[in-house]
ROSE-4610 file (N, C-alpha, C; in Angstrom, 1 decimal, always signed):
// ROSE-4610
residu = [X/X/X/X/X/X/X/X/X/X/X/X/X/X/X/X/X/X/X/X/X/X/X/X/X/X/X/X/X/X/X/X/X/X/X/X/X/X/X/X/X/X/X/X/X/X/X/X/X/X/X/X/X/X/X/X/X/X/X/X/X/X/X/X/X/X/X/X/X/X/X/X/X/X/X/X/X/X/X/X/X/X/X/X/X/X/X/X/X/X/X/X/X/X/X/X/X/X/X/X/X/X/X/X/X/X/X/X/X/X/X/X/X/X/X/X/X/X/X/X/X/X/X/X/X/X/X/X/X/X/X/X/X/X/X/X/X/X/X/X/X/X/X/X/X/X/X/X/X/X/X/X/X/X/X/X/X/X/X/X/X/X/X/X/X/X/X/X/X/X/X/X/X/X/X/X/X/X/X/X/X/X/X/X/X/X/X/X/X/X/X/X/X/X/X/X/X/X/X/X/X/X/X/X/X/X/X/X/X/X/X/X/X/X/X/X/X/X/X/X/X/X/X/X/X/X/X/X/X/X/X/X/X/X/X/X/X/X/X/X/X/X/X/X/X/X/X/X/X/X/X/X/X/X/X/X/X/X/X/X/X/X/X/X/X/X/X/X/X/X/X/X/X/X/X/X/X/X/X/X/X/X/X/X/X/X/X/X/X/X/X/X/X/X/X/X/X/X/X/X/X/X/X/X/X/X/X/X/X/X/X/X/X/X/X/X/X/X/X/X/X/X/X/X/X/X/X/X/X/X/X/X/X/X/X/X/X/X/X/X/X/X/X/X/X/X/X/X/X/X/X/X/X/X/X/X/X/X/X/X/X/X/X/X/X/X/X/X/X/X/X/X/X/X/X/X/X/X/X/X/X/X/X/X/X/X/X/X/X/X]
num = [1/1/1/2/2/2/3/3/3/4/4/4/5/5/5/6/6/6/7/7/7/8/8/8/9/9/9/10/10/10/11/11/11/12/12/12/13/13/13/14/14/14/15/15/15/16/16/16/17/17/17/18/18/18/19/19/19/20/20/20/21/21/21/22/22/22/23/23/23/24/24/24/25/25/25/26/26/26/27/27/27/28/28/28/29/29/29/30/30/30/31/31/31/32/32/32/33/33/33/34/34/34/35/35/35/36/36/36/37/37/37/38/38/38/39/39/39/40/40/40/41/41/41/42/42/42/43/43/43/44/44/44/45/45/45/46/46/46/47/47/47/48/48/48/49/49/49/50/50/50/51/51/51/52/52/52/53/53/53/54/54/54/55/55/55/56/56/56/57/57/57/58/58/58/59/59/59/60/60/60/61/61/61/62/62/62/63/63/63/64/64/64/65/65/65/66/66/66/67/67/67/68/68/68/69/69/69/70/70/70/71/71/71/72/72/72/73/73/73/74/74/74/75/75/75/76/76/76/77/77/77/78/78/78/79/79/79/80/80/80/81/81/81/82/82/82/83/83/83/84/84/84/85/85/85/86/86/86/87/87/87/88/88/88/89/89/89/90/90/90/91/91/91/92/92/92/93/93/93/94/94/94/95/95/95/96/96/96/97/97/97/98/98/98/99/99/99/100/100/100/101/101/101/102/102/102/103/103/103/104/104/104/105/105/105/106/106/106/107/107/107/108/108/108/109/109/109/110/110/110/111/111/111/112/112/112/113/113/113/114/114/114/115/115/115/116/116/116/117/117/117/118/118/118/119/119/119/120/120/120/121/121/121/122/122/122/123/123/123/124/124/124/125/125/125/126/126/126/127/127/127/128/128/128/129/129/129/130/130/130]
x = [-27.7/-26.3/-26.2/-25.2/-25.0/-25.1/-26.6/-26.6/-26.5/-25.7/-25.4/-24.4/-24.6/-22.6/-22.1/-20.8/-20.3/-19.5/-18.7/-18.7/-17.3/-18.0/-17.1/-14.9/-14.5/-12.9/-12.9/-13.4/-13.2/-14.5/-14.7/-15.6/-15.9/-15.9/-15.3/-17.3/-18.2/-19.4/-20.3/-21.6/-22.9/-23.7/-25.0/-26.4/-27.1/-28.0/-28.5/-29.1/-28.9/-29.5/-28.2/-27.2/-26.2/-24.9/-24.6/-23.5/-22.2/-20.8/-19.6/-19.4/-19.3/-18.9/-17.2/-16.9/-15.0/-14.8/-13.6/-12.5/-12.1/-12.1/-12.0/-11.2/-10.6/-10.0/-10.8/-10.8/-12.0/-12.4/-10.5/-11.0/-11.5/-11.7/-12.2/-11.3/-10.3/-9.2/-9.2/-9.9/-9.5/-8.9/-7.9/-6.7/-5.7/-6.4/-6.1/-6.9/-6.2/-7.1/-8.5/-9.5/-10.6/-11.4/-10.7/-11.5/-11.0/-10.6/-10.1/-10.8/-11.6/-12.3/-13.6/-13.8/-14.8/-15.2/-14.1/-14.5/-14.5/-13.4/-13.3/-14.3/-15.6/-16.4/-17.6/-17.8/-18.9/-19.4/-19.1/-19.9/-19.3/-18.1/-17.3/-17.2/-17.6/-17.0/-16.1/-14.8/-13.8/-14.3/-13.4/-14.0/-14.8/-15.5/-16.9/-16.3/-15.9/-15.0/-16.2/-17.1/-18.5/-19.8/-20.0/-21.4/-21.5/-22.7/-23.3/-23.1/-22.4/-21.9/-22.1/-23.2/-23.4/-23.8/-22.9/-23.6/-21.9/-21.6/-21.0/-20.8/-20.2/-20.5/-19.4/-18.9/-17.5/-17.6/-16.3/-16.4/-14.9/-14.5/-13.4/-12.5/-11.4/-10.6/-8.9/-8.9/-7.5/-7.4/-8.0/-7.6/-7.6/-7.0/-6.2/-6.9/-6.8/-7.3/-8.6/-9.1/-10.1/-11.3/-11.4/-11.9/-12.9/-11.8/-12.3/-13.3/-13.1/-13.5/-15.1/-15.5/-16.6/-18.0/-17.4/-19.1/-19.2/-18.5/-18.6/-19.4/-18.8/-19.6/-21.0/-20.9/-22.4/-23.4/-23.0/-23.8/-23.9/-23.1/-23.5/-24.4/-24.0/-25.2/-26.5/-26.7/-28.0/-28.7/-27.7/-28.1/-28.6/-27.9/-28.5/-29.3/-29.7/-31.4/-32.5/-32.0/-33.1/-33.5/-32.4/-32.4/-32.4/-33.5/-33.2/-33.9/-33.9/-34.0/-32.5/-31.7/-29.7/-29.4/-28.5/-27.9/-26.1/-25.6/-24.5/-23.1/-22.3/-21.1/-19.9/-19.7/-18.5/-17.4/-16.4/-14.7/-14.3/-13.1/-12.1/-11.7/-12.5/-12.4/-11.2/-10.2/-9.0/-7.6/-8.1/-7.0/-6.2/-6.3/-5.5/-4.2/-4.5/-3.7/-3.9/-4.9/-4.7/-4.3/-3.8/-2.6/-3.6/-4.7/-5.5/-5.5/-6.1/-5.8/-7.7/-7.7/-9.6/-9.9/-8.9/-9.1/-9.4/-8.8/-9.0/-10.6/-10.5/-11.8/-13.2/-12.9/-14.6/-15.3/-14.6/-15.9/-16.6/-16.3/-16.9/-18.4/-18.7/-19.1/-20.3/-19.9/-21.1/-22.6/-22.7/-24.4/-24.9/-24.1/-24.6/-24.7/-24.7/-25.0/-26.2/-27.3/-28.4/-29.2/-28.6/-29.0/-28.6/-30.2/-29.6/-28.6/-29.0/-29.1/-27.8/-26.7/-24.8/-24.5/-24.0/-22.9/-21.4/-21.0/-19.8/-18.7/-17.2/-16.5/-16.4/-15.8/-15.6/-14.6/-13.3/-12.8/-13.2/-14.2/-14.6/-15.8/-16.3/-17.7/-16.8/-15.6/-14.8/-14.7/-13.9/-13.2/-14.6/-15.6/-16.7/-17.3/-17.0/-17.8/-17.1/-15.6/-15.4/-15.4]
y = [+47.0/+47.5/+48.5/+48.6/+50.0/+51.3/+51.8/+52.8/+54.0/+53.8/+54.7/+54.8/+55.7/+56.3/+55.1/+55.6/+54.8/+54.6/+53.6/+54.1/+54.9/+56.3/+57.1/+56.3/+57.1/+57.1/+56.6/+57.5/+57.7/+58.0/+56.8/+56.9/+57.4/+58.5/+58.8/+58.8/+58.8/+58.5/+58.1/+57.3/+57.2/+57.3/+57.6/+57.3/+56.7/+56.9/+55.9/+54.4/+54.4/+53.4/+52.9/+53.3/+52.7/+52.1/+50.8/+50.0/+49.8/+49.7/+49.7/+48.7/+48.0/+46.7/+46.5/+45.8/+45.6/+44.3/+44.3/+42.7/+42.5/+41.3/+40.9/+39.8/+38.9/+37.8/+36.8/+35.7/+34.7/+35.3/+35.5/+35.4/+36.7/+37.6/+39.1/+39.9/+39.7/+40.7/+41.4/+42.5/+44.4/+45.1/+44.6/+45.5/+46.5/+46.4/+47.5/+48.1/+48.7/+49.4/+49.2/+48.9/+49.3/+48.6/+47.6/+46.7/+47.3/+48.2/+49.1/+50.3/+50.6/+51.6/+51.2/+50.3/+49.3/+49.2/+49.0/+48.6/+49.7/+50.4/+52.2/+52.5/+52.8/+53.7/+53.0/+52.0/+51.5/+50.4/+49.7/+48.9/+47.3/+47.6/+46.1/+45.2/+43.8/+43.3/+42.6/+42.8/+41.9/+40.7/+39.8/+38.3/+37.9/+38.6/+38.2/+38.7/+37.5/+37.8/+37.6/+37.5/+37.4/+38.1/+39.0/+39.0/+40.8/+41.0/+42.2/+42.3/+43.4/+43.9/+45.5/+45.4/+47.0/+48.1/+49.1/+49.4/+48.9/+48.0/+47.4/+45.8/+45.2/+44.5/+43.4/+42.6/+41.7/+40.8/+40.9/+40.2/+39.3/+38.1/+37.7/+37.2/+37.5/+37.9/+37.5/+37.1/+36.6/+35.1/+34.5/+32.8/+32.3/+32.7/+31.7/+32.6/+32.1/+32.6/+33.3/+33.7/+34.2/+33.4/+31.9/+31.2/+31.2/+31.2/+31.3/+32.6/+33.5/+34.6/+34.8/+33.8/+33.8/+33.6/+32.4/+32.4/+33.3/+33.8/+35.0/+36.0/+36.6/+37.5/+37.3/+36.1/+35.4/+35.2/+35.0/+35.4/+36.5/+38.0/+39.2/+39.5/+39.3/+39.1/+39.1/+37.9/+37.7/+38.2/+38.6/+39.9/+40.5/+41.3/+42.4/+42.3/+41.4/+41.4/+41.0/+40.7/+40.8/+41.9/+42.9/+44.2/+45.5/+45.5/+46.6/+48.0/+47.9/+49.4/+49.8/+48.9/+49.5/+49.4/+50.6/+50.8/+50.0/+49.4/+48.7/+49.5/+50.1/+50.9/+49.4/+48.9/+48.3/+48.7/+48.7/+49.2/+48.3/+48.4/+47.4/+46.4/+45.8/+44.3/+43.6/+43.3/+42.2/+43.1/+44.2/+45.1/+46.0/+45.9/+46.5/+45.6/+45.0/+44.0/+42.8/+42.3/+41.0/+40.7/+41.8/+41.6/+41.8/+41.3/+41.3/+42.9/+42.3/+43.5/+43.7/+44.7/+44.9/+43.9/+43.6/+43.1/+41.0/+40.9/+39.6/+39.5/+41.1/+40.7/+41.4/+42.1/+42.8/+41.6/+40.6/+39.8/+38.8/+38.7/+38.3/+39.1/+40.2/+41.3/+41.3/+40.6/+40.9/+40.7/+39.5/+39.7/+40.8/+41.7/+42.3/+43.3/+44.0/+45.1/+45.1/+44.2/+44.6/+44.6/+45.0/+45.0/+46.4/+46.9/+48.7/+49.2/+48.2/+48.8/+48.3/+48.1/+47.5/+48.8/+49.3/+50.9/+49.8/+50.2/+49.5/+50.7/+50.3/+50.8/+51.1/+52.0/+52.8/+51.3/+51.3/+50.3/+49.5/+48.5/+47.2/+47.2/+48.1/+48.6/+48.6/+49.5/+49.2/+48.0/+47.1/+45.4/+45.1/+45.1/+43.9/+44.7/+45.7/+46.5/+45.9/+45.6/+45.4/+43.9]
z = [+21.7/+21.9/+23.0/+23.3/+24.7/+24.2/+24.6/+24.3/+25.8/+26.7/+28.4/+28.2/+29.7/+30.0/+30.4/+30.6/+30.9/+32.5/+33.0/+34.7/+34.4/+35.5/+35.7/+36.0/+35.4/+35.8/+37.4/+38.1/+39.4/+40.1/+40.9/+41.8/+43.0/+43.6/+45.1/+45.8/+45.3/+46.2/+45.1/+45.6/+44.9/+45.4/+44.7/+44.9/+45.4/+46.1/+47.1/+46.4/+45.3/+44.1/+43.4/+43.6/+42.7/+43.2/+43.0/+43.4/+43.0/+43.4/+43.0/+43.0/+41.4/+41.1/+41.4/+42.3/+41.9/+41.9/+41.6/+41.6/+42.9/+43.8/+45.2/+44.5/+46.1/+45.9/+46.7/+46.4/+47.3/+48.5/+49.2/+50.2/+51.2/+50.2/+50.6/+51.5/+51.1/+52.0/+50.7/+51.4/+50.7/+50.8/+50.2/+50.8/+50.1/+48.7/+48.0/+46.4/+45.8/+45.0/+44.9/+43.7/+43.9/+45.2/+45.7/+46.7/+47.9/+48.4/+49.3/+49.2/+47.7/+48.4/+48.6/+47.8/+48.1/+49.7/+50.5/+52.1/+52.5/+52.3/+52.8/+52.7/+51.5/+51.4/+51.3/+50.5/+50.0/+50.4/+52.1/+52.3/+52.6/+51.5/+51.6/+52.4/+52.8/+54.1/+53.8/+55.1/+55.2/+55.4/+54.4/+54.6/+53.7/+52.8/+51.9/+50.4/+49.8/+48.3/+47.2/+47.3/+45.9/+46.6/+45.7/+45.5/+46.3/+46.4/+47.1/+48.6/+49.1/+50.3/+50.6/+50.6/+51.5/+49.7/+49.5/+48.2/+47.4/+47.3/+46.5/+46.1/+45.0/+45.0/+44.4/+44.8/+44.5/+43.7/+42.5/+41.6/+41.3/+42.3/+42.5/+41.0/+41.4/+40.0/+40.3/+41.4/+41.5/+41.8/+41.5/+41.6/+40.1/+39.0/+38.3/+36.9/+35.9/+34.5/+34.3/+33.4/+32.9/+33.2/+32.8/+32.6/+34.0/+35.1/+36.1/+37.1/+36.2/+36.3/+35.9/+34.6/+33.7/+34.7/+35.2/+36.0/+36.9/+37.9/+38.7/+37.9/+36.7/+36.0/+35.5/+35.0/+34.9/+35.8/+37.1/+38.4/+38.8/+39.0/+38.6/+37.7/+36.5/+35.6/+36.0/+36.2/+36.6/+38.0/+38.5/+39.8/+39.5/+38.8/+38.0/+37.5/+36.4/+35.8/+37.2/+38.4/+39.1/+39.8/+39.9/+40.5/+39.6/+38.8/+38.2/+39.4/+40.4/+41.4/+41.5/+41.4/+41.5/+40.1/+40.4/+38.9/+39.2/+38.3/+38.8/+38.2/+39.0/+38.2/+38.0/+37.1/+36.9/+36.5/+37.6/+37.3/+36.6/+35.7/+34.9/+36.0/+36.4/+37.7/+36.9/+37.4/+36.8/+36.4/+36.2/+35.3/+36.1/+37.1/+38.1/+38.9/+40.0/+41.1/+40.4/+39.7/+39.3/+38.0/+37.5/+36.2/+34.6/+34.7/+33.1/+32.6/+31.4/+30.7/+29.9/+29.6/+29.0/+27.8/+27.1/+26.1/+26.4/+27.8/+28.3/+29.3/+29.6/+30.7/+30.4/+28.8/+28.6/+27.7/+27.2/+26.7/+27.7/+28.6/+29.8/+30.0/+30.0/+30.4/+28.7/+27.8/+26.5/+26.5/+28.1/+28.1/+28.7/+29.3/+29.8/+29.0/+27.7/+26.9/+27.3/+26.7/+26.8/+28.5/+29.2/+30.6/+31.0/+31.1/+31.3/+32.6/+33.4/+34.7/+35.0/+34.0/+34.2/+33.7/+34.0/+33.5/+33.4/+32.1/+32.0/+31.7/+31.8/+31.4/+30.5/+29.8/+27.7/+27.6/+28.2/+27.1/+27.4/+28.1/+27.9/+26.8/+26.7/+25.7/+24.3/+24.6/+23.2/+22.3/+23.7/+23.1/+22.8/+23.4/+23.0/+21.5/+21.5/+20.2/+18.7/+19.0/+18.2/+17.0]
């Protein structure tokens, strides 16, 4: 079960070891909330909507349902278990500009409990807790 913190409220810098997971749209136009500071600060490239970019890392979230959302996370996922030298901060990815809500997008997110090196958010740690 999750026994870490959890990813901070507000991210304004990291560690030279640690990554800002956010919600992108395919087509990697950053152009606002977390995927804006994402390019602002942490590396984002315009144009590149999946995967690891600089110290962050994109998890596309605006082309259609949940459903569609699942393997993205599941390929993060498995990022992550290859990188345990980065610690991964995941924002509420979906719950902002692309309308979801925690309770639609933290069971996506349940393999990753046992994966130290994902810092999740409190309420997605919540929904899946329960």
């Amino acid at each position: 079960m999750y026994n870490r913190e959890y990813t901070p409220e507000r991210i304004t810098e990291l560690k030279p070891n640690e990554i800002f997971v956010f919600g992108s749209n395919l087509a990697g136009a950053h152009g606002g909330g977390a995927a804006r500071l994402a390019y602002n600060r942490f590396g984002a490239i315009m144009g590149q909507g999946v995967g690891l970019q600089g110290q962050s890392y994109a998890i596309p979230t605006m082309q259609g349902g949940v459903e569609t959302i699942k393997p993205y996370v599941d390929e993060f996922i498995e990022f992550a278990r290859q990188h345990p030298e980065y610690h991964f901060l995941v924002t509420q990815i979906g719950c902002g500009i692309a309308g979801f809500i925690p309770m639609e997008i933290a069971p996506l997110f349940e393999d990753a409990l046992d994966v130290e090196n994902i810092i999740l958010p409190k309420a997605f740690v919540e929904v899946i807790a329960r």
